[in-house]
DRENDO-1510 file (C-alpha; in Angstrom, 1 decimal, always signed):
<recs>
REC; n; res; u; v; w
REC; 1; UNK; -2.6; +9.1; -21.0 .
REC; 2; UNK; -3.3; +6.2; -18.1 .
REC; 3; UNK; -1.9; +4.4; -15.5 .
REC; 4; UNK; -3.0; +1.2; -13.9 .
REC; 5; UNK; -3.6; +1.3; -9.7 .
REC; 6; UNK; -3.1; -1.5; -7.5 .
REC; 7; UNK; -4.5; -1.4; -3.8 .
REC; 8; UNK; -2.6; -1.9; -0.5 .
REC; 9; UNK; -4.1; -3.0; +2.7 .
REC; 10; UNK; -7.9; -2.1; +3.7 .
REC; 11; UNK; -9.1; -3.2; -0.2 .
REC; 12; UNK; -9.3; -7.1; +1.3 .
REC; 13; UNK; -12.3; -8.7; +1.6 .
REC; 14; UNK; -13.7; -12.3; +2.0 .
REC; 15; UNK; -14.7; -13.4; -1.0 .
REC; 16; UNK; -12.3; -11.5; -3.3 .
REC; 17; UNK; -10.8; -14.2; -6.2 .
REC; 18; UNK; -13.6; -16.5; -6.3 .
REC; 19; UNK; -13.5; -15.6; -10.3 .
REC; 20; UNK; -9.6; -15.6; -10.7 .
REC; 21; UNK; -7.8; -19.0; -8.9 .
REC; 22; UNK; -9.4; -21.4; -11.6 .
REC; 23; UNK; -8.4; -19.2; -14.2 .
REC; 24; UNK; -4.5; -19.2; -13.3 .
REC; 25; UNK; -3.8; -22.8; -11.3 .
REC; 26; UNK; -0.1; -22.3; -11.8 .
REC; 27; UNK; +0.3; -19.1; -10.2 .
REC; 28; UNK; -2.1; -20.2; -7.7 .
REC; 29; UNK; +0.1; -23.4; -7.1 .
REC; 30; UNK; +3.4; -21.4; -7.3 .
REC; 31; UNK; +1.8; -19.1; -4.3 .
REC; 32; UNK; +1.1; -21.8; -2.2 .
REC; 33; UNK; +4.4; -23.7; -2.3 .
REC; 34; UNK; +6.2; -20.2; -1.1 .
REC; 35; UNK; +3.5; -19.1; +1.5 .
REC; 36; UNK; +3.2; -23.1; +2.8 .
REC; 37; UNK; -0.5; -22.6; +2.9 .
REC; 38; UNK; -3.4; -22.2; +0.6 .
REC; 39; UNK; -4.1; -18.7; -0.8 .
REC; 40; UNK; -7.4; -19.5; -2.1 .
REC; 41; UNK; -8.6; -20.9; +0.7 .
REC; 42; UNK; -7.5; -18.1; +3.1 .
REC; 43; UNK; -9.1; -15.5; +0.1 .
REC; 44; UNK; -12.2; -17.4; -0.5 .
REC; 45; UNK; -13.1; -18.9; +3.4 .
REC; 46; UNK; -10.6; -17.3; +5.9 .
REC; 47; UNK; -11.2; -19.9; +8.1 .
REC; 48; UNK; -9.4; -19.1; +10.8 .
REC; 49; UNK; -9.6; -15.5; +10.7 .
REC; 50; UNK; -6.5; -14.4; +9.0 .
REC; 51; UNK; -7.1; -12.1; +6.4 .
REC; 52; UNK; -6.7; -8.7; +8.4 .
REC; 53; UNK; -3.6; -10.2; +9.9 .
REC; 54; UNK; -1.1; -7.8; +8.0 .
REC; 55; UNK; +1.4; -11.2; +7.4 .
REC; 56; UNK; -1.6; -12.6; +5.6 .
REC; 57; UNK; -2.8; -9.6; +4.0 .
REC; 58; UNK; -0.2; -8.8; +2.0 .
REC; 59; UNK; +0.4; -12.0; +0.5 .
REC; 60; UNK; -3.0; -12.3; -0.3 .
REC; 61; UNK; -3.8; -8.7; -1.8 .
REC; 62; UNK; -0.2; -8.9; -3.6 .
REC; 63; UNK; -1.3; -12.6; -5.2 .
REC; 64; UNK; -5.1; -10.9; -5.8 .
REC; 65; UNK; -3.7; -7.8; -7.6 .
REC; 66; UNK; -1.2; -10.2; -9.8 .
REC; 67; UNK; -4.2; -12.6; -11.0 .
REC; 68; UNK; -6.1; -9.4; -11.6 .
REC; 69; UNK; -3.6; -8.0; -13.7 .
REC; 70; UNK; -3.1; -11.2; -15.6 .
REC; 71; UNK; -6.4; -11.0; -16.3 .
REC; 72; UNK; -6.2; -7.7; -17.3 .
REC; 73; UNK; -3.8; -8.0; -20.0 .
REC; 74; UNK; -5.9; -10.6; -22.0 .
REC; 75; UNK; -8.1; -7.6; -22.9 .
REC; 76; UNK; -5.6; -4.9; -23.0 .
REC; 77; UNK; -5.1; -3.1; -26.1 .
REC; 78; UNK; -2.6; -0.8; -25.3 .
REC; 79; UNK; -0.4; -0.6; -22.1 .
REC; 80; UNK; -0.5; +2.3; -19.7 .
REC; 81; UNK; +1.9; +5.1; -19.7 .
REC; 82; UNK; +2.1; +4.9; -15.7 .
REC; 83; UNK; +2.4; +2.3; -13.0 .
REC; 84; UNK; +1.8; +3.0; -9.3 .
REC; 85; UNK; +0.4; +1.3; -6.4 .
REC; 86; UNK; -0.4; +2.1; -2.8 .
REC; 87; UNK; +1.9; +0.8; +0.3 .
REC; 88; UNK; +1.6; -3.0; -0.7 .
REC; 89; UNK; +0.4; -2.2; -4.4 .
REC; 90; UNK; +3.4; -0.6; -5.5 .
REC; 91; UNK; +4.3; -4.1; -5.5 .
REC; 92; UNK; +2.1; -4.9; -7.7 .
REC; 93; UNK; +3.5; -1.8; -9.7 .
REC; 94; UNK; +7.1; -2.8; -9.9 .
REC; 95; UNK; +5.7; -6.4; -11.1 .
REC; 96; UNK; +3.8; -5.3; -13.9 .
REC; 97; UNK; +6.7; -3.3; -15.3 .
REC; 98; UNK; +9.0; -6.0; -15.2 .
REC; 99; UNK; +11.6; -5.4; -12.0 .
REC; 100; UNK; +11.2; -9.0; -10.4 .
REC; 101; UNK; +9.3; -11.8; -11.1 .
REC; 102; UNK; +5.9; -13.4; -9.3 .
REC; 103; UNK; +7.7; -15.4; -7.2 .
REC; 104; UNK; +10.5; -13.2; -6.6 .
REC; 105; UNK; +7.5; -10.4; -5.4 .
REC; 106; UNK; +5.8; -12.7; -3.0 .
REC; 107; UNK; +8.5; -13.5; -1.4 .
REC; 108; UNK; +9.5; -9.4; -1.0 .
REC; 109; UNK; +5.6; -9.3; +0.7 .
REC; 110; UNK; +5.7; -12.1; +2.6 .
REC; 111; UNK; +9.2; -11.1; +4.4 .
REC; 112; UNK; +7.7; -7.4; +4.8 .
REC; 113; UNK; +4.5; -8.4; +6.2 .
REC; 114; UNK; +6.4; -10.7; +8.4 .
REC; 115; UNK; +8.3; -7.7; +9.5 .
REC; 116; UNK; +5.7; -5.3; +9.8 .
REC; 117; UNK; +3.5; -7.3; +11.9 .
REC; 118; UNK; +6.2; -7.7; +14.8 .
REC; 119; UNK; +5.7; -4.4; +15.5 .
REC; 120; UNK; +3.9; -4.0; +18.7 .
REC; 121; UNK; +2.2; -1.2; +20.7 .
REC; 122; UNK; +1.4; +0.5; +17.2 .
REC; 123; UNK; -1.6; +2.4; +16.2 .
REC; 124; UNK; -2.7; +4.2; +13.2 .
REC; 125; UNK; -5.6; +6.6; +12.6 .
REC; 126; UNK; -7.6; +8.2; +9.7 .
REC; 127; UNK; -8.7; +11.6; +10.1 .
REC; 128; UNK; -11.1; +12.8; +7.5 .
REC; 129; UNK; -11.9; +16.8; +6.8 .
REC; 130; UNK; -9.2; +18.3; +8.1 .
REC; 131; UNK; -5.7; +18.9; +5.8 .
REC; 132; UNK; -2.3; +17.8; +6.5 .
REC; 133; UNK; -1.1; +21.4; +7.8 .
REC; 134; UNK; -3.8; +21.6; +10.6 .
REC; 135; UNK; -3.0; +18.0; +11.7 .
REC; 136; UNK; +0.8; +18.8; +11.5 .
REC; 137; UNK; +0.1; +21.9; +13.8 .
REC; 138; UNK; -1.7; +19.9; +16.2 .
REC; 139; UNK; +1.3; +16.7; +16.5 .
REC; 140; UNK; +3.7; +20.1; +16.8 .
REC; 141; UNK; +1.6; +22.5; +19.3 .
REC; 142; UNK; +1.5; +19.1; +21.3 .
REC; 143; UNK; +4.3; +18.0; +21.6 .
REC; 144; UNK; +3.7; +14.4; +20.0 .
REC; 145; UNK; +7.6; +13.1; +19.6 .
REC; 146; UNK; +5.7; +9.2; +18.4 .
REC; 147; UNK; +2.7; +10.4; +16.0 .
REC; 148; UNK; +3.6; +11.0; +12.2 .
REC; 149; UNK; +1.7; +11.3; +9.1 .
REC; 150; UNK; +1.4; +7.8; +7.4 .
REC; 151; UNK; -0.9; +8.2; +4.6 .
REC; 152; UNK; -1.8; +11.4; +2.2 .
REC; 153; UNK; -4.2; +9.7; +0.5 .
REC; 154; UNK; -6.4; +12.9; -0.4 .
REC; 155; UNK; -5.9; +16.4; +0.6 .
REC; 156; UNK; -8.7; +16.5; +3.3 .
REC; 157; UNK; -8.2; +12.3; +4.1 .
REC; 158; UNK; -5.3; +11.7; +6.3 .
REC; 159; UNK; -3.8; +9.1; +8.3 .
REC; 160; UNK; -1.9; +9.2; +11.4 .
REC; 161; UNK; +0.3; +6.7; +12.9 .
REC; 162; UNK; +2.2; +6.2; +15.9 .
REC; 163; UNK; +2.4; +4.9; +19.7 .
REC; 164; UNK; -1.1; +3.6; +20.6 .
REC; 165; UNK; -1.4; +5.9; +23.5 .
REC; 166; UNK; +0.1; +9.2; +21.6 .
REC; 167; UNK; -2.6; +8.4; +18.7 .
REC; 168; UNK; -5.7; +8.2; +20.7 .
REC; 169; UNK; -4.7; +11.3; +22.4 .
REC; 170; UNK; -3.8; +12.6; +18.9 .
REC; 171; UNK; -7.6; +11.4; +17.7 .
REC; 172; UNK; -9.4; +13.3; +20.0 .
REC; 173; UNK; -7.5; +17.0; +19.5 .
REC; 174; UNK; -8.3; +16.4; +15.6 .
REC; 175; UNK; -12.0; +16.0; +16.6 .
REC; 176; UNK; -11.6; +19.1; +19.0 .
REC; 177; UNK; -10.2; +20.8; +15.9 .
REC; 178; UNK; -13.3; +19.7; +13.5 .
REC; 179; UNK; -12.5; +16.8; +11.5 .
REC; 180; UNK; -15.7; +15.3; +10.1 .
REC; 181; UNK; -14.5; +11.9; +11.3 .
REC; 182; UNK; -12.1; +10.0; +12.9 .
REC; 183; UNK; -11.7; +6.3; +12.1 .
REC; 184; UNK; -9.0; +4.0; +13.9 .
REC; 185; UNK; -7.6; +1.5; +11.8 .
REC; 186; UNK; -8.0; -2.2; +12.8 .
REC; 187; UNK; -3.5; -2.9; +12.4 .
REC; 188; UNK; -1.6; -4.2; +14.8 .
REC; 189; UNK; +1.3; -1.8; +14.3 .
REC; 190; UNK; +2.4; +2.0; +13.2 .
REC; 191; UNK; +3.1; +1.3; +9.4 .
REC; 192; UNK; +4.9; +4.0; +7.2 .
REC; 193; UNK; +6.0; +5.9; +10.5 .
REC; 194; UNK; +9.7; +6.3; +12.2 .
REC; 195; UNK; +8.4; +3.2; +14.4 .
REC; 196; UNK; +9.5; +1.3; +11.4 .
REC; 197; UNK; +12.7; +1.8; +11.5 .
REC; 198; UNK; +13.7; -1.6; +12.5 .
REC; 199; UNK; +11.7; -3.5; +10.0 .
REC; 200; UNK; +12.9; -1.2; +7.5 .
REC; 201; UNK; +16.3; -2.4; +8.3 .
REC; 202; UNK; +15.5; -5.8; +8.5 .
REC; 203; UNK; +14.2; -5.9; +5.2 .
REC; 204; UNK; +16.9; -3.8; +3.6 .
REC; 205; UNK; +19.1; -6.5; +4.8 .
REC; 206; UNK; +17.1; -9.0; +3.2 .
REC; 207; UNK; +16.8; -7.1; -0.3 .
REC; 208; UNK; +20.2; -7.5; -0.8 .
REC; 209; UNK; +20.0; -11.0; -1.8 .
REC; 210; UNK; +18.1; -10.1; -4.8 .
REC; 211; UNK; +18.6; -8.5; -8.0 .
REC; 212; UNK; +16.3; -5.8; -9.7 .
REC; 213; UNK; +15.6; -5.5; -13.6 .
REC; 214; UNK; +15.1; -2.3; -15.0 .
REC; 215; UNK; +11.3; -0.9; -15.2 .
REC; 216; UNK; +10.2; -1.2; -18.6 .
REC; 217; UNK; +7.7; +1.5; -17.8 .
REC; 218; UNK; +7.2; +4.4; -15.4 .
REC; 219; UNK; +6.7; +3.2; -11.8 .
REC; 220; UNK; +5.1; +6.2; -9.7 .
REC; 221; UNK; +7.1; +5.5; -6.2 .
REC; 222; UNK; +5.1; +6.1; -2.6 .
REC; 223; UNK; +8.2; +7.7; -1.1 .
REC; 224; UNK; +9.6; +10.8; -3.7 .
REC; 225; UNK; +5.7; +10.6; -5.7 .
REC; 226; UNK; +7.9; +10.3; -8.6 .
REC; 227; UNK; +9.1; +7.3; -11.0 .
REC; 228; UNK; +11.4; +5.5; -9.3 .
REC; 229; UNK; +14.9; +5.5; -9.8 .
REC; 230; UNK; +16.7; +2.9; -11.4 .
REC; 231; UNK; +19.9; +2.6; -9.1 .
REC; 232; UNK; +17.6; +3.2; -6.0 .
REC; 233; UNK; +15.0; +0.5; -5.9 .
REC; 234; UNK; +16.2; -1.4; -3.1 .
REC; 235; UNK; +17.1; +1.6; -0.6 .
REC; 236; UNK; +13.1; +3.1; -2.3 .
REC; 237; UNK; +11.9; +0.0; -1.2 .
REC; 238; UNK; +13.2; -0.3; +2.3 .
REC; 239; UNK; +12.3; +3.5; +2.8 .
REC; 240; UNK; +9.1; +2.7; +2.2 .
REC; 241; UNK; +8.0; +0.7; +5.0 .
REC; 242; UNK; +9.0; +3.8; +7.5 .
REC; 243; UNK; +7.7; +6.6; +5.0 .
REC; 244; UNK; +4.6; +8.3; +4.3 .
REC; 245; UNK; +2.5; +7.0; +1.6 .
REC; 246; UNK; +2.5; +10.6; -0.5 .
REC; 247; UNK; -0.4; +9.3; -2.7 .
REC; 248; UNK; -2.5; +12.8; -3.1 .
REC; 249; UNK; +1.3; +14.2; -4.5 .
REC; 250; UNK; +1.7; +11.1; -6.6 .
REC; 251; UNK; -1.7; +11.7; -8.5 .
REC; 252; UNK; -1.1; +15.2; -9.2 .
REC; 253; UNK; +2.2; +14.5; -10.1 .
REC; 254; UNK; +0.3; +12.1; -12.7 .
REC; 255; UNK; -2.0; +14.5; -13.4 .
REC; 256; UNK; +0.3; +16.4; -14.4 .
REC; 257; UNK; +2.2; +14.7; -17.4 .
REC; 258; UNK; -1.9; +14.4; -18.7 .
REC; 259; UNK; -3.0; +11.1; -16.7 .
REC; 260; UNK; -6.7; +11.5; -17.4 .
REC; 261; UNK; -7.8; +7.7; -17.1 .
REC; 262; UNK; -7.2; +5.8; -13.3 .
REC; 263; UNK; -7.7; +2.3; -13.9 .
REC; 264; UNK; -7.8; +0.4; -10.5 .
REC; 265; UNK; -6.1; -3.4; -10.8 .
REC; 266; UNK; -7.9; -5.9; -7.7 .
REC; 267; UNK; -10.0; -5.9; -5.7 .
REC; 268; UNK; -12.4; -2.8; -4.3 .
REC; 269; UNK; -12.5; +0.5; -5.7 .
REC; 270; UNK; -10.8; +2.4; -2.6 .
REC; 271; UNK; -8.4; +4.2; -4.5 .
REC; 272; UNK; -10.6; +5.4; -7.4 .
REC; 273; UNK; -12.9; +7.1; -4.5 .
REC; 274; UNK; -9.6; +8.6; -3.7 .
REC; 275; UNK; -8.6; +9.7; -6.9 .
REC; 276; UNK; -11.9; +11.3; -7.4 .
REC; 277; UNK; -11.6; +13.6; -4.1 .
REC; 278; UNK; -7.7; +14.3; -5.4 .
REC; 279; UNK; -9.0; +15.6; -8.5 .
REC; 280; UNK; -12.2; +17.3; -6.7 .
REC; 281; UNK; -9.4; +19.3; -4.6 .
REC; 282; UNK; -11.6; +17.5; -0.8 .
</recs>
C-alpha cells in the first residue's frame, strides 16, 4: 500500500521548478493569468522578496506540488491507494484525486493565503523533544487563553501558535521544561489556531461559489486524520485554516490500513523526515 505526500509551507525554496515550467508552459501560463504575475519568476528569482510572504507561498508551493505531480504521473505505474497533504498540500491532495480542477485550486490558495496573511499580531512556534501532553500542561498550568497547538507533525515535534506575546512567553516555559529546541517560525500570523476564525469564515463564504466532485481516491484530511467526507469538503476545508494540522494521527491512521511506502510529491523532503520520526515513535 502507498500514498503520495504533498508539502505545505516551510518546503519553499529559491530555486525550486527550475526543471518543471518548460516542461508544462500551459499550466505555467494558466497560473499566471489567475495570480496576475509570473510564478516562475517569483519560484526561480524572487526578486523582490516574496516567496516566504504566506500570499505568495501558497500559490507558489500549490503550482510547484501540481507540476510535480504532473510529472509524476508520466512514470507512474500504478496509482496510490492514499492521498494527503500538509496545511497547503492537502490541496494538492484533493487535486490529484479529482475534487476541482487546477485552476479551480489556485484560486482556493490564492484567496486563503490572501486571508491568512491579514492576520496580524500572530506568532507560531516549533518546539522539538517534548510531546503534546507536556506542552498542553504547560498552555493549561499557565493560564494561556491565545496559545494552541497548530501542528502535530511528529510525536515529540510540535508547533505552537498564538498571540505573539503569549507565544514567546509560551517558548521559554517549554525550554524551562526541557525541549531540545525551540524554533520560532518566520509567519506573519497564528495559522491553524482559534485566531483564524475570521479567515476561516471568510473563506467558507467564498467556497460556496464553487462546486466539489467526488474524490476518486482516498484523501487523508488534516482536521479528523481521516478520508474526507464527501458531503463535508467545504465546511473540512474552512475548518482547516483554524485547526490543528493532526499529521502524526494521519500517518498512523495510514499506517494502519498497511501504508508501507510515503512518496513525497514537490519540493524538499520535510515530510518524509517526519514520517520517519512518526514511524521511529520520536
Amino acid at each position: 500500500m502507498s500514498a503520495y505526500i504533498f508539502p505545505g509551507q516551510g518546503s519553499q525554496e529559491k530555486g525550486m521548478g527550475q526543471d518543471l515550467f518548460h516542461k508544462f508552459p500551459e499550466m505555467t501560463a494558466e497560473a499566471d493569468e489567475i495570480l496576475g504575475y509570473s510564478i516562475e519568476t517569483l519560484c526561480l528569482n524572487d526578486p523582490h522578496q516574496q516567496l516566504n510572504q504566506t500570499q505568495f507561498t501558497q500559490p507558489a508551493l500549490y503550482v510547484m506540488n501540481a507540476l510535480s505531480y504532473r510529472d509524476r504521473l508520466r512514470t507512474q505505474v500504478k496509482p496510490p491507494n492514499f492521498l494527503i497533504g500538509h496545511s497547503l498540500g492537502e490541496y494538492n491532495a484533493l487535486l490529484a484525486a479529482e475534487v476541482f480542477d487546477f485552476a479551480t485550486g489556485l484560486k482556493l490558495v490564492k484567496k486563503r493565503g490572501e486571508l491568512m496573511s491579514e492576520a496580524a499580531n500572530g506568532a507560531m512556534a516549533a518546539i522539538i523533544g517534548l510531546k503534546a501532553d507536556a506542552i498542553l500542561s504547560i498552555l493549561e498550568k499557565n493560564d494561556f487563553k491565545k496559545v494552541a497547538i497548530a501542528n502535530y507533525n511528529s510525536h515529540t515535534q510540535i508547533v505552537i501558535s498564538g498571540e505573539r506575546n503569549e507565544v514567546a512567553k509560551a517558548q521559554v516555559l517549554c525550554e524551562q521544561a526541557a525541549a531540545m529546541m525551540v524554533v520560532p517560525l518566520k509567519v506573519s500570523g497564528a495559522f491553524h489556531s482559534p485566531l483564524m476564525e475570521n479567515a476561516q469564515n471568510a473563506f467558507e463564504d467564498f467556497l460556496n461559489q464553487y462546486q466539489f466532485a467526488l474524490p476518486t481516491m482516498p484523501v487523508i484530511s488534516n482536521v479528523t486524520a481521516k478520508p474526507y467526507r464527501v458531503n463535508e469538503i467545504k465546511k473540512t476545508l474552512a475548518q482547516q485554516i483554524s485547526n490543528p494540522v493532526r499529521w502524526t494521527e494521519s500517518i498512523e491512521y495510514l499506517m494502519s490500513q498497511g501504508v508501507a511506502n510515503f512518496e513525497e510529491i514537490g519540493p524538499g523532503k520535510v515530510l518524509t523526515g517526519l514520517i520517519r520520526r512518526i514511524q521511529s515513535g520520536k
